[in-house]
N, C-alpha and C positions, 0 to 999 in steps of 0.2 A: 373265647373269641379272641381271635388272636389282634394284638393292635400294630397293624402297619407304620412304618413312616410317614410322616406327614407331606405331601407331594410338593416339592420345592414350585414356585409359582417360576417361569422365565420372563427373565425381566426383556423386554420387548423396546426399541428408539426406534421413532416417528420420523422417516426422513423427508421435507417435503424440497421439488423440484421447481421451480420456474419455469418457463417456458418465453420468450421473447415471440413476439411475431414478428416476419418482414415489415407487417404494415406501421407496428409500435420501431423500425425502425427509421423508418423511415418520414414518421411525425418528428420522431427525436433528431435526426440531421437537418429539418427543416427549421428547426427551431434553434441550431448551434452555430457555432460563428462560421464553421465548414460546413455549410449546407452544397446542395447539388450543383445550384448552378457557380457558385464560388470555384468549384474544385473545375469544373467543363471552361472556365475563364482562365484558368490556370492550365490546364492543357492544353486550350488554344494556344495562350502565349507560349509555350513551352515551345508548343509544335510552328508554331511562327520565327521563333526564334533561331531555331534549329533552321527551318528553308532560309532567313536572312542568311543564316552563317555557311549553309550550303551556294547558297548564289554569290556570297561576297567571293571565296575561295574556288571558282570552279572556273577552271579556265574556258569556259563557254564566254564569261563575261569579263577577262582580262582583252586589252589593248593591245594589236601589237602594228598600227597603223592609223592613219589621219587621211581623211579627204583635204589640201590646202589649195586655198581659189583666192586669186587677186596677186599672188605674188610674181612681182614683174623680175627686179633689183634683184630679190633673194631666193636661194635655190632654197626648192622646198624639204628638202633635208633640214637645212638650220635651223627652220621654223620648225619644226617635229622635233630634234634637240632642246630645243628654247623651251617648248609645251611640256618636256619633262610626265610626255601620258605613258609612256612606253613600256609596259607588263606590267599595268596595272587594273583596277580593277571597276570596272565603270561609274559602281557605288559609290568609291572614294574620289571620286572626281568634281573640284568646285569650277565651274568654266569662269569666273572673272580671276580666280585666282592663276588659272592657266594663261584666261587672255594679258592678264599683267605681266608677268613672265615675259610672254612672246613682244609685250609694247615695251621690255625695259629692249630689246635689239635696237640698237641706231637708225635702223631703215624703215622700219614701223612707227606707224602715226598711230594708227586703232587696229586692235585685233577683235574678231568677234567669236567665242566658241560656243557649240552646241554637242550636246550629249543626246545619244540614243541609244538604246538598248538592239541588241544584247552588247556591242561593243564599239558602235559606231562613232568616232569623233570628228565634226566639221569645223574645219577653222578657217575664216575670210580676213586676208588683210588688207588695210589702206596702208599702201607702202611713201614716205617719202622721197622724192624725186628731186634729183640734182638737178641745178639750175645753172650754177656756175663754180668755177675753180676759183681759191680763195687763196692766194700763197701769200702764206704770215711770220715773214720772216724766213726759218729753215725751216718753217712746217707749211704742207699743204691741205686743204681740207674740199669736197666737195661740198657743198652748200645748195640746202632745198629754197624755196619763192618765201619760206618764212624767216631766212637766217640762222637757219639752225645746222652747225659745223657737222657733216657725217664724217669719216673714215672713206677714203676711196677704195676702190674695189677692183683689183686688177685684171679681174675677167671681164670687164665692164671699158668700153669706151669713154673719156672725161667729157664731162660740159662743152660747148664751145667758149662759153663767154670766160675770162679771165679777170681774177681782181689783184692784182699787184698793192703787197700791202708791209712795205718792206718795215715800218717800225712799228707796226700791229698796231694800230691807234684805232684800227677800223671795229677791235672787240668787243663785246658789251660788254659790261660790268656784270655780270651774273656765274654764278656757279655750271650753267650749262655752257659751253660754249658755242657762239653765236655770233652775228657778226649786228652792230648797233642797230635799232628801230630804223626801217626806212632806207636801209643803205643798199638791200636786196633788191627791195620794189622800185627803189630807181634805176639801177642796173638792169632789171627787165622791162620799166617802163620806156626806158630808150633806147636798147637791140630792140624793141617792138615798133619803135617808130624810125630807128635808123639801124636798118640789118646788118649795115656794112661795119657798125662799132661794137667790135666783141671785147677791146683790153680796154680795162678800167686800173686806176691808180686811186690810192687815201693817201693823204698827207696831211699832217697834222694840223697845218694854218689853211690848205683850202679844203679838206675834205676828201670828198667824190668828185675826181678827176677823170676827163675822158676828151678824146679828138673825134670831131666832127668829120664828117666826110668831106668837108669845102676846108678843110684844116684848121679852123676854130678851137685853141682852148677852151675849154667849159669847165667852170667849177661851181655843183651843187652845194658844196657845203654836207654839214653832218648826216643827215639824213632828213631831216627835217623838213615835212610839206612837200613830199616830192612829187605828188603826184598836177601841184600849183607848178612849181620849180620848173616841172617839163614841160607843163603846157604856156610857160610865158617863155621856154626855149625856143620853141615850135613856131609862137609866134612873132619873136625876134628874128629868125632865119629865114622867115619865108617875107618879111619886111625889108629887111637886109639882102636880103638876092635878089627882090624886086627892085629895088633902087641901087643895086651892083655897087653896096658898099663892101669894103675890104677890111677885115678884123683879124684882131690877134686872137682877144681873151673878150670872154664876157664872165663875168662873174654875179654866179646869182646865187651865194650864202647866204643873204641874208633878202626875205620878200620887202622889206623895205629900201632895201639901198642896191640895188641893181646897176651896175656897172659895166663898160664893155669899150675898148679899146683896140 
């Protein structure tokens, strides 16, 4: 009997595989700091992001124009200048910091802006209006009913009324210039009662100076109480032409000491 070799055994490894499910994935995202709805928030924003940065850049909603209503004074050029909207881009536009802009111009009181999509911008001004001519020295200024000194405007006809005011004594004390509290409103409160007196005079010891139409000197004084000041003029003169008295001066500086000569 013959004895063979012994049959070598084959050694044999176990390999084993896993298998994941979709469904074991998707316990496992729900339970991670990146779950579904994390990641769908995040490409909203992404994709928001992107149309802001499309709408910001898209000349659909750049400016290259202004509706302007109320402007009398000023061409409405200047004011579109002023507004500094001009290719830009509707988004980036704050309307008080436009309307401030447009109210530092000299002739503007209030500006009001409004923004609309896609590129629309309205702008309304209250413009200040000249009242009277204010010549201060070697300078002259147009002047609106609140005393506020403009720049004349030479496409523009002047005021009729005139303030002669040869050693500027008539200015306020302030940083803007302006002519003192009160010195306007008298100026128009008597062109309003006597048409015929458009030149006014300031002078240091009497004031606001002016001639009557019967030839009357008048001196208001500073500005002060003018609206008393005019109406004790008014009825001085019409007391005085009734009794066909003849005057130089009346002097009404000061509501207590009333004087006339």
């Amino acid at each position: 009997m013959g004895v063979g070799r012994p049959r070598r055994r084959r050694k044999t490894r176990r390999y084993e595989a896993s298998i994941t499910l979709a469904s074991d994935v998707g316990w496992k995202l729900r339970g991670s700091p990146w779950s579904g709805a994390k990641a769908v928030s995040l490409l909203l924003a992404g994709l928001l992001a992107w149309a802001l940065y499309e709408f910001s850049f898209s000349y659909t909603f750049f400016v290259y124009g202004a509706s302007i209503r109320g402007n009398h004074m000023l061409p409405a050029e200047a004011i579109y200048v002023a507004s500094e909207v001009h290719e830009q881009s509707i988004f980036w536009l704050i309307p008080r910091e436009i309307a401030a802009r447009i109210e530092a111009q000299p002739y503007v009181k209030q500006a009001e802006v409004r923004c609309h999509l896609p590129n629309r911008v309205i702008i309304e001004v209250t413009e200040r209006v000249p009242r009277l001519v204010w010549r201060a020295g070697q300078e002259e200024f147009w002047v609106d009913e609140e005393g506020i000194a403009l720049p004349p405007l030479p496409d523009q006809a002047p005021p009729p009324l005139l303030l002669i005011d040869d050693e500027g004594k008539a200015a306020a004390r302030s940083e803007e210039k302006k002519l003192k509290p009160g010195v306007a409103e008298g100026i128009l409160l008597v062109a309003e009662a006597m048409p015929e007196v458009t030149r006014f005079r300031y002078d240091r010891r009497w004031g606001l100076i002016f001639q009557t139409p019967y030839g009357w000197q008048v001196a208001l004084g500073d500005g002060k109480h003018m609206p008393y000041k005019v109406n004790v003029l008014l009825a001085l003169q019409k007391d005085f032409l009734a009794r066909g008295e003849r005057l130089n001066w009346i002097d009404i500086r000061f509501i207590r000491g009333i004087r006339y000569w």
